[in-house]
C-alpha distance (Angstrom), angle and dihedral (degrees) to the residues before:
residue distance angle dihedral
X1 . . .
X2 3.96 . .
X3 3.73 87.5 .
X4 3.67 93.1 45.4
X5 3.69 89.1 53.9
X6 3.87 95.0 42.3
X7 3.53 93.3 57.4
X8 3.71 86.9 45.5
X9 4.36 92.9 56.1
X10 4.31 81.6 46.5
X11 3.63 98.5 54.6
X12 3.88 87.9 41.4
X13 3.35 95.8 53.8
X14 4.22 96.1 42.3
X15 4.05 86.3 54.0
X16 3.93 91.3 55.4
X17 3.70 98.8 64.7
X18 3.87 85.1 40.9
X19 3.76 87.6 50.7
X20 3.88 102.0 50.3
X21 3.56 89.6 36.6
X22 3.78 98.3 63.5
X23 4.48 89.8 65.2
X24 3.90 87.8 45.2
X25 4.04 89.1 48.5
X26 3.54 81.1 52.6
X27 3.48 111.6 49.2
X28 4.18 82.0 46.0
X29 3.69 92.4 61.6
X30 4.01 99.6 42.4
X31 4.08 86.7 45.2
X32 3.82 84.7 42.8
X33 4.00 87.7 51.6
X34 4.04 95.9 47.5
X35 3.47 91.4 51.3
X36 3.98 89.3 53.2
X37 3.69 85.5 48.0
X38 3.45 98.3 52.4
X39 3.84 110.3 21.1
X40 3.78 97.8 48.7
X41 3.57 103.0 50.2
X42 3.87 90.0 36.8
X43 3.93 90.5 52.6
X44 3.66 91.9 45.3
X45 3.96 92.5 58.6
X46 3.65 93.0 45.0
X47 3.46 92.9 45.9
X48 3.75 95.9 52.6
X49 4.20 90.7 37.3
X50 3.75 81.5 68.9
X51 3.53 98.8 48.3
X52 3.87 86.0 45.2
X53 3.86 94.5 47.3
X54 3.87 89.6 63.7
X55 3.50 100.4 41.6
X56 3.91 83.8 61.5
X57 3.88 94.9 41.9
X58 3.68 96.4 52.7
X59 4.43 87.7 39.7
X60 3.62 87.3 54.6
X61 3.50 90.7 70.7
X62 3.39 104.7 76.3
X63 3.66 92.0 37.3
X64 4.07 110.2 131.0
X65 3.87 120.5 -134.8
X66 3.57 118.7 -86.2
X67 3.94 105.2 -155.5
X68 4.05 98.8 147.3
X69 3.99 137.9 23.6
X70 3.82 109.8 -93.7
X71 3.80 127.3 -170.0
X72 3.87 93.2 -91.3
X73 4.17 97.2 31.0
X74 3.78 123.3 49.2
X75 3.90 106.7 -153.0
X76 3.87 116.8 -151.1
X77 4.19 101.9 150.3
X78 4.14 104.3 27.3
X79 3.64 115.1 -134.3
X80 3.92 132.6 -168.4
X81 3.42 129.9 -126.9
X82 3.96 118.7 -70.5
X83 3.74 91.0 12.4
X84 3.59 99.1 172.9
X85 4.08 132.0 -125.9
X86 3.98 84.4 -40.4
X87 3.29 92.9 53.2
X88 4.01 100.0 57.6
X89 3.49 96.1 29.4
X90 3.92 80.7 78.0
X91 3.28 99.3 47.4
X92 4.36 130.8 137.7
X93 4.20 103.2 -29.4
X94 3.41 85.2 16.3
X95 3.80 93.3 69.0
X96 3.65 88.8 56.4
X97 3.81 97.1 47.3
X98 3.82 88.5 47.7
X99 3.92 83.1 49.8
X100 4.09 90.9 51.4
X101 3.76 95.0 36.3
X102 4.18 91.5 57.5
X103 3.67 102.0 36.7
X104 3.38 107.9 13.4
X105 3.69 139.5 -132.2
X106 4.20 96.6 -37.8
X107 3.88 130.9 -166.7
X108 3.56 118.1 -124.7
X109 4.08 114.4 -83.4
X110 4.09 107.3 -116.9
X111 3.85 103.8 -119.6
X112 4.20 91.6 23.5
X113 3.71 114.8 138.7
X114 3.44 122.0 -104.3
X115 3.46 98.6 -89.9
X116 3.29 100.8 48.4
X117 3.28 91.5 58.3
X118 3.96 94.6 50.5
X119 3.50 91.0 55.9
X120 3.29 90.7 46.6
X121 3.70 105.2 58.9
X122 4.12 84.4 35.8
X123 3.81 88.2 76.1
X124 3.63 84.0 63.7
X125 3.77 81.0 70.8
X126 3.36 94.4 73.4
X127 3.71 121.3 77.4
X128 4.04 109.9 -126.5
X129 4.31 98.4 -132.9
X130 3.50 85.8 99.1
X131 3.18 121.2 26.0
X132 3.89 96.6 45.1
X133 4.16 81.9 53.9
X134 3.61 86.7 57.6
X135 3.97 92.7 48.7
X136 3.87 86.4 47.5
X137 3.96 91.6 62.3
X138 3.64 88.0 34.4
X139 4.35 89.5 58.0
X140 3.85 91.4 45.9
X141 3.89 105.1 36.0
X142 3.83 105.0 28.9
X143 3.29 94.5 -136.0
X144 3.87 126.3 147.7
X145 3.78 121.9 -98.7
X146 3.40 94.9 -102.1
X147 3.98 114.5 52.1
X148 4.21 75.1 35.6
X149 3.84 86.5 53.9
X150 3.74 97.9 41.5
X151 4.22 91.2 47.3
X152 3.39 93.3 50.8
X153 4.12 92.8 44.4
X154 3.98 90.2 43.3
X155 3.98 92.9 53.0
X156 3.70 99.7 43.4
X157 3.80 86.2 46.2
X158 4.23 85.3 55.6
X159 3.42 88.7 43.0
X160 3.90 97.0 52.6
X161 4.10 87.4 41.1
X162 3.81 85.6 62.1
X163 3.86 99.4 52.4
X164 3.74 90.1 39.4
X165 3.74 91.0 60.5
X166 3.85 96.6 39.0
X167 3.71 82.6 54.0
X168 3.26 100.0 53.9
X169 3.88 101.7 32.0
X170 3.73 86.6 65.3
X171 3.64 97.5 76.0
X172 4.38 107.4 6.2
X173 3.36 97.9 45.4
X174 3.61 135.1 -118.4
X175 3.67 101.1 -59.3
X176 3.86 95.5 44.3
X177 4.20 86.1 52.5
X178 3.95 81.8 45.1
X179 4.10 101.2 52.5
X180 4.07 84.7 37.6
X181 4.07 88.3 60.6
X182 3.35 99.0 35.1
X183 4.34 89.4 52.1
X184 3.29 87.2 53.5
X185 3.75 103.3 46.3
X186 3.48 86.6 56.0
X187 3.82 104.6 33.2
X188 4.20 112.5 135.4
X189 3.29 89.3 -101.4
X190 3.81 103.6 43.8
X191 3.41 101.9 101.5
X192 3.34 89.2 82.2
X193 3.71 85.3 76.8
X194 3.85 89.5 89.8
X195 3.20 111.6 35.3
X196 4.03 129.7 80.3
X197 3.80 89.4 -76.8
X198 3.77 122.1 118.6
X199 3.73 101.2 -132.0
X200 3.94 103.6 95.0
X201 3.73 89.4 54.5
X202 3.84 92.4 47.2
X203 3.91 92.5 55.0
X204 3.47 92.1 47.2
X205 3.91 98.9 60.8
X206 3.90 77.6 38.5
X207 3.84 90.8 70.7
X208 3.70 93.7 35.2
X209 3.78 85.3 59.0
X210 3.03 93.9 42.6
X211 4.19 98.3 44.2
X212 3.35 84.1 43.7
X213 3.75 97.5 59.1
X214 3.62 97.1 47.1
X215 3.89 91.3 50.4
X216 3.65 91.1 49.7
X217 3.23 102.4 -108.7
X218 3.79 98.8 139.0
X219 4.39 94.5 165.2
X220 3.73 86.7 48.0
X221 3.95 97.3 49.8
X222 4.01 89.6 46.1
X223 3.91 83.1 57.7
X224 3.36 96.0 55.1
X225 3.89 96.4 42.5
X226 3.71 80.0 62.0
X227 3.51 95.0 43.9
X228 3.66 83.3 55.1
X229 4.13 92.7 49.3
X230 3.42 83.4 59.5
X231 3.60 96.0 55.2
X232 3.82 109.6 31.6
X233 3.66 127.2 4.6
X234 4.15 92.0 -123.7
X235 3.86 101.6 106.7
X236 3.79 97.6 114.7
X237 3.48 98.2 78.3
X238 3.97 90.3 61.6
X239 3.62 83.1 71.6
X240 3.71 91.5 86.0
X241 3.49 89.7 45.1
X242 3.89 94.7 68.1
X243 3.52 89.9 39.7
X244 3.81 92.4 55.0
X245 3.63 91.9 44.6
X246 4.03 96.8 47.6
X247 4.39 86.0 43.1
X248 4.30 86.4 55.2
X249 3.98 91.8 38.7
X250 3.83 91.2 50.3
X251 4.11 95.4 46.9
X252 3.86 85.2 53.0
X253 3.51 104.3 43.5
X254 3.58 113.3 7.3
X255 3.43 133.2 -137.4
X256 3.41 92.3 5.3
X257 3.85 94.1 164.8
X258 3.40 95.1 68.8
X259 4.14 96.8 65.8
X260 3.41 99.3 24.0
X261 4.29 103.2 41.3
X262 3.52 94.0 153.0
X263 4.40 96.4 62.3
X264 4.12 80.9 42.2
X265 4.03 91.9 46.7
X266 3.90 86.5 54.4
X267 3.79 101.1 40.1
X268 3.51 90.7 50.6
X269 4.44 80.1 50.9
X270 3.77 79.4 55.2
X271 3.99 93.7 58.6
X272 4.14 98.9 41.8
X273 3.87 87.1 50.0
X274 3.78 86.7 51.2
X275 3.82 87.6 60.0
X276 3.94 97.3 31.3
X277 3.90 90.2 47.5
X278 4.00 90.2 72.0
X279 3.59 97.2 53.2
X280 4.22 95.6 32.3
X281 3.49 95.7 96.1
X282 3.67 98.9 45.9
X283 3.87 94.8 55.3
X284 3.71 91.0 46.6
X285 3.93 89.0 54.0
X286 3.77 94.1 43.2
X287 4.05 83.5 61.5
X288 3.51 84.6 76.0
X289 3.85 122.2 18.9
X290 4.14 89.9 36.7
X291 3.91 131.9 -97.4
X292 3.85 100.1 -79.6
X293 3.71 93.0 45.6
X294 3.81 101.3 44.1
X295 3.37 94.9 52.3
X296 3.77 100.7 47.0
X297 4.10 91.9 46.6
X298 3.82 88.4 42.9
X299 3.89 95.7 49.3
X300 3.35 90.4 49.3
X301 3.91 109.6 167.0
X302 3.95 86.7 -29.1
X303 4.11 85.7 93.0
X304 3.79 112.9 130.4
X305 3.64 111.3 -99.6
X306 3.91 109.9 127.0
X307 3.64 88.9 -93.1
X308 3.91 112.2 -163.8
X309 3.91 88.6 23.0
X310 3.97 93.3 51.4
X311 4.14 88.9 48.2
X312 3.68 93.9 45.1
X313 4.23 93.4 52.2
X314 3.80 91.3 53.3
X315 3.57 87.5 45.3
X316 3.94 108.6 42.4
X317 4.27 103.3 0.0
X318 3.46 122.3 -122.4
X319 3.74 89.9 -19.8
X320 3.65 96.4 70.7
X321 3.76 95.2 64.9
X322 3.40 94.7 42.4
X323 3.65 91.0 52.2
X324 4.24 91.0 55.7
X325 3.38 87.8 40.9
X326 4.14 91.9 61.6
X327 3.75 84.7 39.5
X328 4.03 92.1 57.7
X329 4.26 86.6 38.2
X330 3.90 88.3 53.9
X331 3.71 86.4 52.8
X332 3.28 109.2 43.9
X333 4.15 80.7 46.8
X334 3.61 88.1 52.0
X335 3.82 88.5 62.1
X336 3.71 93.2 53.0
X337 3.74 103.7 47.8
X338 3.68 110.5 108.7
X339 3.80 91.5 -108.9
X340 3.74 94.4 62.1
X341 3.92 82.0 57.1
X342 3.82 80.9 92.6
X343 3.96 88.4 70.2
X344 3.84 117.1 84.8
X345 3.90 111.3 -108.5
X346 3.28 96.2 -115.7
X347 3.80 92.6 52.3
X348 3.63 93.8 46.7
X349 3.82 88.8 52.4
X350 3.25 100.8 51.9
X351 4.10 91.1 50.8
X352 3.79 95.8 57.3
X353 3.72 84.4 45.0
X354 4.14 99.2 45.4
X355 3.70 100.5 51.4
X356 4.84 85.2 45.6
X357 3.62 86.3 54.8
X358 3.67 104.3 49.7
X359 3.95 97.7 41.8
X360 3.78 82.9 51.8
X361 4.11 90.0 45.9
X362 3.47 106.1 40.8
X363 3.64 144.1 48.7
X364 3.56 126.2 -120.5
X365 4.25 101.7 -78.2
X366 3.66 144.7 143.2
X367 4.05 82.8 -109.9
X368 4.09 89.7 76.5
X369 3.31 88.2 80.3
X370 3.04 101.0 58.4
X371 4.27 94.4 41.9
X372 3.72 78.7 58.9
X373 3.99 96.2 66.7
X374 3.79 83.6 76.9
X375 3.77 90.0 57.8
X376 4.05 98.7 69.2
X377 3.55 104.9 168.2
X378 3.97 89.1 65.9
X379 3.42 103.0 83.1
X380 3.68 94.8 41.1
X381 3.65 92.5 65.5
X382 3.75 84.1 66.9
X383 3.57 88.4 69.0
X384 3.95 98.7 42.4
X385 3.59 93.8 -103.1
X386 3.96 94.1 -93.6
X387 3.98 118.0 -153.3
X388 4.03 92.5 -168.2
X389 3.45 136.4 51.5
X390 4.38 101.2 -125.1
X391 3.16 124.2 138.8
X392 3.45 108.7 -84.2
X393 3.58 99.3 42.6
X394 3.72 84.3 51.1
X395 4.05 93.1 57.5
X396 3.88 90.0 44.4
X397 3.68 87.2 53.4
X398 3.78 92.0 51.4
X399 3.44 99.9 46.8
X400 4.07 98.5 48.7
X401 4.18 79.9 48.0
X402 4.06 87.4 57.1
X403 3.51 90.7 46.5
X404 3.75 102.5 42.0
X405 3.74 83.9 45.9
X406 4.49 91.9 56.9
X407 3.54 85.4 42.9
X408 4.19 90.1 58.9
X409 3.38 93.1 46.4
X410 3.48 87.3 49.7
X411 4.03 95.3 49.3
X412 4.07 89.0 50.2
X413 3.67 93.5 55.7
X414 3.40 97.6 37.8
X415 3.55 113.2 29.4
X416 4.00 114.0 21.1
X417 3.92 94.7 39.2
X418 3.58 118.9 69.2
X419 3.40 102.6 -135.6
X420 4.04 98.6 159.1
X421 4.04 131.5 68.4
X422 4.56 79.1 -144.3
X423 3.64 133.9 95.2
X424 3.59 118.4 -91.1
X425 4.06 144.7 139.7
X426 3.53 133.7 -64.6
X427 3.73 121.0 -117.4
């Protein structure tokens, strides 16, 4: 009986630490996950803003000065020759968000000339997300437009790293959500990130939306679609989104709009503000400067003319469109493979439905690669999209990394910094 009782007290006391270690096991592995989630992405963008800052320091030397508007370059803040980081962090679109951010969106002058005028109503272009964020830290801090600019670029772009890698974490694992970050930290055109360019606040409410949408959070994705009107006129494409969300919803529950109206009320919200979002900005603006005028600034060179498919037939015949027509095909095929399974739906919707929309949108530029940064998945597919870290997926990470890294350096030089007195397009 003593034995019996011994052993008793003995296996008591070896299923106590086993007990209380279980909770402590699991607090380690949820703190060891937010840290992940937070400290990987995070160090990723800093690590690649660093890179990024001296690509643009040592570009800015051979930048030319910029003392009046030319046909190619509107001038709003002069600047001299080699001007430094400060300099090219304000240059092309930036001029005219450092125009909006300091005075504002403005109303033509009666009696102006007819330039003023025109570059008056172009601000109007320009959706105000941005740059009236910028003028907000500009009000309270003092600071000039571009360390104000770059702040504001450079946290949105942390921000947007953050929800891209909880996105993807979710269901490719942590070193898929790692390469996809750290691809687009240092995609070619992803310098732009911090400098007074729009496109790190525009792929932030990109992943809220699209966060948002996969937690179920249909009110909160419809406020960041709008966010994202407000930013960049690229909403329409979301549309398939919510449609590809409601489809996958409905083959696993049903109906489910008939018990639960109010979720179905606001993901259908979700779809109109996908439509409503590309024409938001141009109403708003044609409040003030008049119908005709609002919605010719606003549209800009988003105006529907088959963009890359119109280019490429005056350029190579019928070939041309047939060739971005395979391109788009081999994307949207891309997305249905059974390795791009690894990709949340909504993600993988929205990546067949990005790259349609802006061959259809824009013309053939410089500036696609830079619409592309809010298309992350792209450049993974260059590397296989790998789930695991072995040793081969490893090397193919690596090498696109080198390369994407030339081809930023490359971009700075070449593309950001204006390093020639001729005509040429905007990044």
């Amino acid at each position: 009986m003593r034995e019996e009782g011994h052993s008793q007290l003995t296996r008591a006391a070896e299923s106590k630490p086993a007990a209380t270690s279980a909770p402590r096991r699991r607090v380690l592995d949820e703190a060891r996950a937010w840290l992940l989630r937070w400290w990987v992405p995070l160090s990723i963008f800093a690590a690649s803003r660093i890179v990024d800052t001296v690509f643009l320091a040592i570009a800015a030397e051979d930048q030319v000065a910029l003392n009046r508007t030319r046909l190619d370059y509107y001038v709003y803040e002069p600047t001299p020759a080699d001007s430094g980081y400060s300099g090219i962090v304000s240059n092309w679109d930036a001029q005219w968000y450092r125009r909006i951010a300091t005075d504002g969106y403005e109303l033509p002058v009666p009696g102006a000339s007819a330039a003023d005028t025109r570059n008056t109503l172009w601000t109007w272009a320009f959706p105000p997300a941005y740059p009236m964020i910028v003028r907000l830290l500009m009000t309270v801090t003092s600071l000039s437009f571009p360390i104000a600019a770059t702040i504001v670029s450079c946290l949105a772009g942390a921000a947007a790293m953050v929800l891209m890698y909880r996105l993807v974490v979710r269901t490719g694992g942590p070193f898929l959500a790692g390469v996809t970050v750290l691809f687009s930290s240092f995609f070619v055109s992803a310098p732009l990130l911090q400098i007074g360019y729009s496109e790190a606040l525009a792929l932030l409410f990109l992943m809220a939306a699209l966060n948002f949408m996969v937690d179920r959070h249909y009110l909160w994705a419809t406020a960041a679609v709008l966010a994202l009107s407000m930013t960049r006129l690229v909403t329409l494409p979301f549309l398939l989104v919510v449609v590809v969300h409601a489809y996958l919803r409905f083959r696993s529950e049903g109906a489910f709009w008939r018990h639960r109206r109010t979720e179905a009320a606001s993901l259908a919200l979700a779809g109109v503000m996908s439509i409503f979002g590309l024409f938001s900005w141009m109403l708003l603006a044609s409040v003030f400067i008049g119908t005709d005028a609002g919605m010719e600034r606003s549209a800009g060179q988003r105006s529907l003319y088959l963009g890359w498919f119109e280019d490429a037939y005056h350029l190579f015949g019928l070939a041309g469109p047939l060739m971005v027509g395979c391109f788009l095909l081999l994307v949207a095929l891309s997305m249905l493979v059974p390795r791009a399974r690894v990709w949340a739906p909504e993600l993988r919707a929205w990546s067949a439905a990005y790259p349609a929309f802006l061959l259809a949108m824009t013309p053939i530029l410089p500036a696609v690669l830079r619409y592309l940064l809010l298309a992350p998945t792209l450049p993974v597919l260059l590397a296989g999209t790998p789930r695991e870290p072995t040793r081969r997926n490893v090397l193919w990470v690596a090498a696109v990394l080198v390369l994407l890294v030339l081809c930023q350096r490359w971009y700075a030089a070449n593309i950001i910094v204006v390093w020639t007195t001729d005509m040429r397009p905007a990044p």
